[in-house]
C-alpha positions as CSV (number, residue, x, y, z in Angstrom):
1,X,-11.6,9.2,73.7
2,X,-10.0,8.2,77.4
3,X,-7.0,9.0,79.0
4,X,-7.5,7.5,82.5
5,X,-5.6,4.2,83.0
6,X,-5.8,1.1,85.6
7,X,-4.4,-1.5,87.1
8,X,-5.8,-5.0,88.0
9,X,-3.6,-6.4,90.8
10,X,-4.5,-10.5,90.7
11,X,-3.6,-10.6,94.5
12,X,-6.5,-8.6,96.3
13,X,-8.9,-8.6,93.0
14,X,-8.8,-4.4,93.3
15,X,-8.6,-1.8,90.8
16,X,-5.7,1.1,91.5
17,X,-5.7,4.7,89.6
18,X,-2.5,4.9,87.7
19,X,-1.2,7.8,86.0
20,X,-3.1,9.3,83.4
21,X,-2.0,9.4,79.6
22,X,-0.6,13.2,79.2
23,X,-2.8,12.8,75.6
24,X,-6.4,11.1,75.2
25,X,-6.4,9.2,72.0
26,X,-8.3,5.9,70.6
27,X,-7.3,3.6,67.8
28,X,-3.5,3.8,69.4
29,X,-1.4,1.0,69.3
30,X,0.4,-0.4,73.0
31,X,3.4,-2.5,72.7
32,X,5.4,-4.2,75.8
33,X,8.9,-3.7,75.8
34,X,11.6,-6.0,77.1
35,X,12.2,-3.6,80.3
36,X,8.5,-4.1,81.1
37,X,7.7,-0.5,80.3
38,X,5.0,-0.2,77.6
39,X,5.2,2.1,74.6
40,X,1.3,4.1,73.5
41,X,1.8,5.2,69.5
42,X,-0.5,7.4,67.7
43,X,-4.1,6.9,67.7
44,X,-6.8,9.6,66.9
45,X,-6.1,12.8,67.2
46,X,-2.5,12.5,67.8
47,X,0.8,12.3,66.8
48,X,2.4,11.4,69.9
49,X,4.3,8.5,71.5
50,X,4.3,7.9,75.7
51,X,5.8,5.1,77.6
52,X,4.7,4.0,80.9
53,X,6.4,3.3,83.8
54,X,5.1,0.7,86.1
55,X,7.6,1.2,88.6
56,X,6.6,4.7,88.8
57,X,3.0,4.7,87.3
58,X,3.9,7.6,85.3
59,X,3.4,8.3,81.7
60,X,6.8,10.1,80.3
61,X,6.4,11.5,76.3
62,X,8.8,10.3,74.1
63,X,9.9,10.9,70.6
64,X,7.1,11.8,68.4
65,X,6.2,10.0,64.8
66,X,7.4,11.6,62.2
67,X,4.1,11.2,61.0
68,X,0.7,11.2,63.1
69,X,-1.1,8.0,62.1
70,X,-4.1,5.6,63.2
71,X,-5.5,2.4,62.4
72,X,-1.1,1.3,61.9
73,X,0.2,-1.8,63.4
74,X,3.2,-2.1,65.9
75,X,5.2,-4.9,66.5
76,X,7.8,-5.4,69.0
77,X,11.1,-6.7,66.6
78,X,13.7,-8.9,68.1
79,X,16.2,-6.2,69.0
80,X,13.8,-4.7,71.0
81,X,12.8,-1.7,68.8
82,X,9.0,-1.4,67.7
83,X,8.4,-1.0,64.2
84,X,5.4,0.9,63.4
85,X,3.7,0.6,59.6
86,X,1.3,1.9,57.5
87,X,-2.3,3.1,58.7
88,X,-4.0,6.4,57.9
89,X,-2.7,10.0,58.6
90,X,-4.9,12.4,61.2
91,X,-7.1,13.3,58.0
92,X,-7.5,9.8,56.7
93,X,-5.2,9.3,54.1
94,X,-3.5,5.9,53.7
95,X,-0.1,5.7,54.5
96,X,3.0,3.7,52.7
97,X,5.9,4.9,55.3
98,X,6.9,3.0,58.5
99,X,8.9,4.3,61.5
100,X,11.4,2.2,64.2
101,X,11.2,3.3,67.9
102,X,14.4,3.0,70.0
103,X,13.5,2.7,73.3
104,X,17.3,3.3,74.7
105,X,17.5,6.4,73.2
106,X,13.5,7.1,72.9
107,X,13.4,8.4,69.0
108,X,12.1,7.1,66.1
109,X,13.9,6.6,63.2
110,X,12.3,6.3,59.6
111,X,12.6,3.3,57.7
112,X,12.0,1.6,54.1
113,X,8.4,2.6,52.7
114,X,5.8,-0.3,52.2
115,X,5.7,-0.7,48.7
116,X,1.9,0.1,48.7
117,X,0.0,2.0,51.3
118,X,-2.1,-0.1,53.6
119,X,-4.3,-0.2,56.6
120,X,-6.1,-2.4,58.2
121,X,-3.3,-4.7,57.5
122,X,-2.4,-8.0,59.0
123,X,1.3,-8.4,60.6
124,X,3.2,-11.2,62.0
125,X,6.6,-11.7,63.0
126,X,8.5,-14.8,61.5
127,X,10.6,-16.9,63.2
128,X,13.3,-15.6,61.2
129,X,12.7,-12.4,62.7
130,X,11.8,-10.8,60.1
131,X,8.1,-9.1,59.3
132,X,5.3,-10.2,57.3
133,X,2.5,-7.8,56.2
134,X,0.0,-9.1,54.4
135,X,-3.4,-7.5,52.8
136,X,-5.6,-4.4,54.4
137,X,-6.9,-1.8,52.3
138,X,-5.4,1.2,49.9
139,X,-5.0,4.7,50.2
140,X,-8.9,4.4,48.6
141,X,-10.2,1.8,50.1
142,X,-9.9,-1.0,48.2
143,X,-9.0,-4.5,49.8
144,X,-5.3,-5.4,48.4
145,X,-4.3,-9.1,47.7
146,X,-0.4,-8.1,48.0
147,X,2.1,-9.0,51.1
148,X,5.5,-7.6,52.0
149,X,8.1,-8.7,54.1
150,X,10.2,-6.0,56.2
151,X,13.9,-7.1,57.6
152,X,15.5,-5.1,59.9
153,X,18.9,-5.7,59.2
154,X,18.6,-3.7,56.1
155,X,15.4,-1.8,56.9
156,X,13.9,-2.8,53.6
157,X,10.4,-3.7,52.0
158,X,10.4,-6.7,49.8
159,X,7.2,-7.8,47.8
160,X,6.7,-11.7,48.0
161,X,3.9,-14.2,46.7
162,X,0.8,-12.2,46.4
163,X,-2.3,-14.1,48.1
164,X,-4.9,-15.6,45.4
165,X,-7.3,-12.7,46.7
166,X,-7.7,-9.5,48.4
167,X,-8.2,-10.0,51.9
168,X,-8.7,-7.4,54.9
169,X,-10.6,-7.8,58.3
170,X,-9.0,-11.4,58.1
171,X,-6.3,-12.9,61.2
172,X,-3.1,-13.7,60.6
173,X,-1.7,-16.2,62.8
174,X,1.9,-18.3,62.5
175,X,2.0,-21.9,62.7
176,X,4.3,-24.2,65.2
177,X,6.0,-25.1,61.8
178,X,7.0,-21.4,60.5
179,X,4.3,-20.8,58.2
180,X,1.7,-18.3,58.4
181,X,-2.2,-18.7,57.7
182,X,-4.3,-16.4,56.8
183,X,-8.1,-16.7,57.2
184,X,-10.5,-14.9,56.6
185,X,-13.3,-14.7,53.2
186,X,-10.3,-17.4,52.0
187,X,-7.6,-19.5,53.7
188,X,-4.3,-19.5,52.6
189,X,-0.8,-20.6,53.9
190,X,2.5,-18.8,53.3
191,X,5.6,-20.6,53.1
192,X,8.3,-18.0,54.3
193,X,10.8,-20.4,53.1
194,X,9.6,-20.3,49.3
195,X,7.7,-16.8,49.6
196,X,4.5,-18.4,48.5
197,X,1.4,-19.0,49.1
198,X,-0.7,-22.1,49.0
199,X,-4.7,-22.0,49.1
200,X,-5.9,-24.5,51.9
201,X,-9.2,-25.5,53.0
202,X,-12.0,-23.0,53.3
203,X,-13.6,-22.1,56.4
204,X,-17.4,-23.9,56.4
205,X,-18.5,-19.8,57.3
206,X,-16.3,-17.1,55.5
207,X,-15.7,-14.4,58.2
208,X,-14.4,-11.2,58.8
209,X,-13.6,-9.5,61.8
210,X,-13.4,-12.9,63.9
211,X,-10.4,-13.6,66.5
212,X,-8.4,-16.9,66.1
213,X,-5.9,-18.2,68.4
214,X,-3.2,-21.1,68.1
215,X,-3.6,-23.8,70.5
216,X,-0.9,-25.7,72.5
217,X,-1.9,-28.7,69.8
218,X,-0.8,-26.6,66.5
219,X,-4.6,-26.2,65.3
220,X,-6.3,-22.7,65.2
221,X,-9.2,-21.7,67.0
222,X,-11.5,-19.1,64.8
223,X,-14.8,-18.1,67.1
224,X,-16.8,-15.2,65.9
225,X,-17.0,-12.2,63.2
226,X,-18.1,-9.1,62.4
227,X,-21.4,-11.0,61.0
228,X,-22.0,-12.1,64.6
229,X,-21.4,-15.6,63.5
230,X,-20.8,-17.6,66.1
231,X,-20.0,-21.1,65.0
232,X,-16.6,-22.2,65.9
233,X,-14.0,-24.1,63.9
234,X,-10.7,-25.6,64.3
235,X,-8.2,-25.5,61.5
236,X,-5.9,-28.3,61.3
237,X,-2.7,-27.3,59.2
238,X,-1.5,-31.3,58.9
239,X,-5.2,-31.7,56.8
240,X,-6.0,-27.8,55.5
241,X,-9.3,-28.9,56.5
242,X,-11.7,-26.7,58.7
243,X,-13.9,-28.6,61.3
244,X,-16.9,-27.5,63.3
245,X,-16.4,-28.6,67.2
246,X,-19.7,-29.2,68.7
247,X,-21.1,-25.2,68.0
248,X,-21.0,-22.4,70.7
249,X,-24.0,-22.2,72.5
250,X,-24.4,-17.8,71.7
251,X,-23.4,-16.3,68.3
252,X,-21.3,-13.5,69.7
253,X,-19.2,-11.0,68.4
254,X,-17.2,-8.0,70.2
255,X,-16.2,-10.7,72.6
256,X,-13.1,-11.5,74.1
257,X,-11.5,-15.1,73.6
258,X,-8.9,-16.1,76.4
259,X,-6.3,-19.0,76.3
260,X,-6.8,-20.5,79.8
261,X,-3.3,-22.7,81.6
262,X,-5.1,-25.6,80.8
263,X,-5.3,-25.2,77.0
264,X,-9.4,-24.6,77.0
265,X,-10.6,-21.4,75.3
266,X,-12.5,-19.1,77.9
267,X,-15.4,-17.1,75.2
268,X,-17.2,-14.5,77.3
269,X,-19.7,-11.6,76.3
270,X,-20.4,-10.0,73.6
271,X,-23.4,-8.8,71.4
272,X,-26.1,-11.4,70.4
273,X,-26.6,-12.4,66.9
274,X,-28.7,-8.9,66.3
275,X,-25.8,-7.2,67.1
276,X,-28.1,-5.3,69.1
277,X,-29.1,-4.6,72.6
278,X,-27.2,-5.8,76.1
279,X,-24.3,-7.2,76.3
280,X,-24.0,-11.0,77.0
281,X,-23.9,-12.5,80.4
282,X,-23.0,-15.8,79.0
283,X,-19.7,-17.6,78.5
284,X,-18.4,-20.6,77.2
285,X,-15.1,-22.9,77.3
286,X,-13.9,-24.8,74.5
287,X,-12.2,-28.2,75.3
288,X,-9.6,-29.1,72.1
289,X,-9.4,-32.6,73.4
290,X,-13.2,-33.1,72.7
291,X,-14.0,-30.5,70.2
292,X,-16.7,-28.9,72.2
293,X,-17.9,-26.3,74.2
294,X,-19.6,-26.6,77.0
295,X,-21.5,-23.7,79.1
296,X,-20.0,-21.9,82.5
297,X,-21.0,-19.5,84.9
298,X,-22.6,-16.1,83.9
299,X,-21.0,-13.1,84.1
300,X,-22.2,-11.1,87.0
301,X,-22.9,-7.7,84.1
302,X,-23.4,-8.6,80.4
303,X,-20.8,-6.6,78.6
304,X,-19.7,-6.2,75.0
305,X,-16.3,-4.4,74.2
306,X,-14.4,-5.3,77.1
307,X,-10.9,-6.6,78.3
308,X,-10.4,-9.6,79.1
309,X,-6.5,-10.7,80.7
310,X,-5.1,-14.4,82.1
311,X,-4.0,-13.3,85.7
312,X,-0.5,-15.0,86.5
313,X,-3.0,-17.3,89.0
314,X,-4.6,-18.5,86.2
315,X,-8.1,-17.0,86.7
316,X,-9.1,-14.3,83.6
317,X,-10.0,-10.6,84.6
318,X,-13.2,-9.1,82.8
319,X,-12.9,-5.2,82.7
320,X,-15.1,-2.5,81.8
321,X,-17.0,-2.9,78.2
322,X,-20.7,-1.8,77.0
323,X,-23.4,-3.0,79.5
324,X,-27.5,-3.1,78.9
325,X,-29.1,-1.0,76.4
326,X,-28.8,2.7,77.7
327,X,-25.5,2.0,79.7
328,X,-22.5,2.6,77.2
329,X,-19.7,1.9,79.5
330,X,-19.1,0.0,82.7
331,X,-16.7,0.9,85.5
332,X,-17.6,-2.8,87.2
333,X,-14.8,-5.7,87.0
334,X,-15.2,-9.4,87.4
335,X,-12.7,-12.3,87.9
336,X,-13.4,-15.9,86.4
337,X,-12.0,-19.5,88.4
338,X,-11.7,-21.9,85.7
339,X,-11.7,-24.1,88.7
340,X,-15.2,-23.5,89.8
341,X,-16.8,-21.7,86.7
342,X,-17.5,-19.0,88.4
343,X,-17.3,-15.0,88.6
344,X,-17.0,-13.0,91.1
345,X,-16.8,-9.4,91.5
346,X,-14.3,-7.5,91.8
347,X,-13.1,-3.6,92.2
348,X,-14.5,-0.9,89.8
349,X,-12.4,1.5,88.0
350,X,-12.4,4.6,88.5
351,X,-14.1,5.8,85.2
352,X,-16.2,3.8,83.2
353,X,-14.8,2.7,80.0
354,X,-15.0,0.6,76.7
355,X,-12.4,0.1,74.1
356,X,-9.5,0.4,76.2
357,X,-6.3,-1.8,76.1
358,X,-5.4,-4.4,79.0
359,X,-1.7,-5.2,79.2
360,X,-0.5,-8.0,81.7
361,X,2.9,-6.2,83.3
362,X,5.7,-8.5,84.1
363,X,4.8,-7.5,87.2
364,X,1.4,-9.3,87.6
365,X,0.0,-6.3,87.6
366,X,-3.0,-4.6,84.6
367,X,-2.6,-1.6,83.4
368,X,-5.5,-0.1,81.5
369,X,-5.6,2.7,79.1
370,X,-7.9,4.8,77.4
371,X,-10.9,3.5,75.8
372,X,-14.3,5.8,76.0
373,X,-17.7,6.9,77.7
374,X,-20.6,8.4,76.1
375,X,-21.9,11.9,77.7
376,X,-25.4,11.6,76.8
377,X,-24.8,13.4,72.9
378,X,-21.3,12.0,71.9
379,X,-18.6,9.7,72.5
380,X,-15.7,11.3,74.8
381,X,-11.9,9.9,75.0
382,X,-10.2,9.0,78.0
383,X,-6.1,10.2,78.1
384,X,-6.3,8.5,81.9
385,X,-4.4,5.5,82.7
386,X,-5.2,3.7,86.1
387,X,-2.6,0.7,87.8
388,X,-3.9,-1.3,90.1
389,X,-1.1,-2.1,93.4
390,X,-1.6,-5.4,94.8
391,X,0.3,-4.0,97.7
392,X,-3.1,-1.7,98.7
393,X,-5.6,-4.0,97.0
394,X,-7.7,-0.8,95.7
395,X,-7.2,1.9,92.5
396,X,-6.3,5.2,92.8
397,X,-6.5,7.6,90.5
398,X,-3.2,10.1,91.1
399,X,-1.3,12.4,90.0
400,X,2.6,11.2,88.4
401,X,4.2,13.4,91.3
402,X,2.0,11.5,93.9
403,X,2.6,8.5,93.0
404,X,6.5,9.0,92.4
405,X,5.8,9.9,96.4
């Protein structure tokens, strides 16, 4: 577990120390609030809540949960609160309750109780602004079919449609018309209007684990599982039928997927279809226009595990991630040009990492957090934070009071 932090700044293409997390902790949750400040929850082994500071590069502790939990979701609500729900307590068990940060007044605030407890959940916020849970596991394990919806004008639960099956490990991704589909071992559509769900189109590969993505034409983008399956396909919600584009060139998974400005899907890294071994060099860009993908440049370092964050230029930053076998964790950086399909180096972090979060500031800036390094016997958390200023071009790793100075 890692508590270092940095900063990417798209300007120089350096890496600058930030201030570190005041707790290290993994499986957290990061949510960017509307003052650009951005709000660390939970995670393993703590209870805690930070928010950071870009202005400052500081990491201030805030209102602790009223319950320490893990594997939760956290959602930024319209009114600028987060609402945090369900996971697993610091010993594992499943949780039902769900808490509301205030970032004004920097408590939390319990809310209604899911009406089941869950983890591993989907959640997606509705146009209508209010919240839809769907599926995830119980308190022993099992996958749950159920959904719920949360409003937060009344800070209640309410069951709705149950999906056809139990789903968990599936995405959850809502449609330019409202609705919501699910997909994962089965596709199905919810109807927030109605409450209901309709069963669409299977996916040619049932999947678990995968990432989807909407694209600027209303179709989803699935690439990927925990299978290492690594056939792509495009969901169309005017047909509910799943297509295969022309198929990635690498079955991949523990890869990053990045929406480029152009509307092409950037897939970089990963394992291999064993699962096994070094990381992937290799990356790919899908064109929705022509339903294919079509090879770029290698990365510099195959990596698996990493970050990967659309600069405000428009070229993607690769951070950190698993390397070759024997090398855990990677300190190197890389920056892609979609205009030339090509990487090029850029500054390291400070400590080498894997599993961290990446969060484009409204600044331009990257702040990463946390993630991990193994010691040679066992895996070890980070509580560090680094920001990287495009003012100096390099990272630093500082204390709050210097860099308040």
């Amino acid at each position: 577990v890692i508590a270092s932090a940095e900063l990417y700044d798209p300007a120089t293409g350096n890496w600058a120390g930030t201030g570190s997390l005041n707790t290290a902790r993994e499986r957290h949750s990061a949510t960017l609030l509307p003052d650009g400040k951005v709000l660390v929850v939970g995670g393993y082994p703590i209870g805690s809540a930070e928010v950071y500071n870009p202005s400052t590069g500081s990491w201030t502790p805030t209102g602790s949960l009223a319950v320490g939990r893990t594997n939760h979701t956290a959602l930024l609500l319209p009114n600028g609160k987060v609402l945090v729900a369900g996971g697993t307590d610091l010993s594992g068990t499943a949780l039902a309750s769900s808490e509301v940060f205030d970032p004004a007044t920097g408590t939390w605030s319990g809310t209604g109780s899911l009406s089941t407890t869950r983890q591993n959940h989907s959640v997606t916020l509705l146009a209508s602004g209010k919240v839809l849970v769907a599926g995830g596991q119980d308190a022993i394990g099992g996958t749950l079919a159920s959904a719920e919806i949360y409003d937060p004008a009344t800070g209640a639960w309410i069951a709705t449609g149950s999906l056809s099956s139990w789903l968990s490990g599936h995405t959850a991704t809502r449609l330019l018309n409202g609705k919501v589909v699910v997909a994962g071992i089965r596709t199905e559509i919810y109807d927030p209007t109605f409450g209901t769900w309709a069963i669409s189109g299977n996916m040619n590969t049932l999947r678990s684990g995968h990432v989807a993505g909407l694209l600027p034409d209303g179709t989803v983008l699935v690439v990927g599982s925990g299978g290492s399956l690594g056939s792509p396909e495009i969901f169309d919600p005017s047909t509910g039928i799943w297509a295969r584009p022309a198929g990635i060139a690498k079955s991949r998974t523990n890869h990053t997927a990045t929406l480029l400005q152009d509307g092409t899907v950037l897939a970089a890294g990963g394992w291999d279809s064993t699962g096994i071994g070094a990381g992937l060099p290799s990356t790919e860009i899908y064109d929705p226009t022509t339903k294919t993908w079509n090879p770029t440049g290698n990365l510099n370092t195959g990596r698996t595990n990493h970050t990967a964050t659309l600069l405000p230029d428009g070229t993607v930053l690769v951070a950190g991630g698993g390397g070759s076998s024997g090398i855990y964790s990677l300190t190197s950086a890389e920056r892609f040009d979609p205009t030339t399909g090509n990487w090029m180096g850029t500054g390291s972090l400070n400590s080498s990492r894997r599993d961290h979060t990446a969060t484009l500031l409204p600044n331009g800036k990257v702040l990463v957090v946390g993630g991990r390094y193994y010691n040679g016997s066992a895996w070890v958390p980070y509580a560090s934070a680094e920001l990287y200023d495009p003012s100096t071009g390099s990272w630093t790793l500082a204390s709050n009071q210097q860099l308040k100075e």
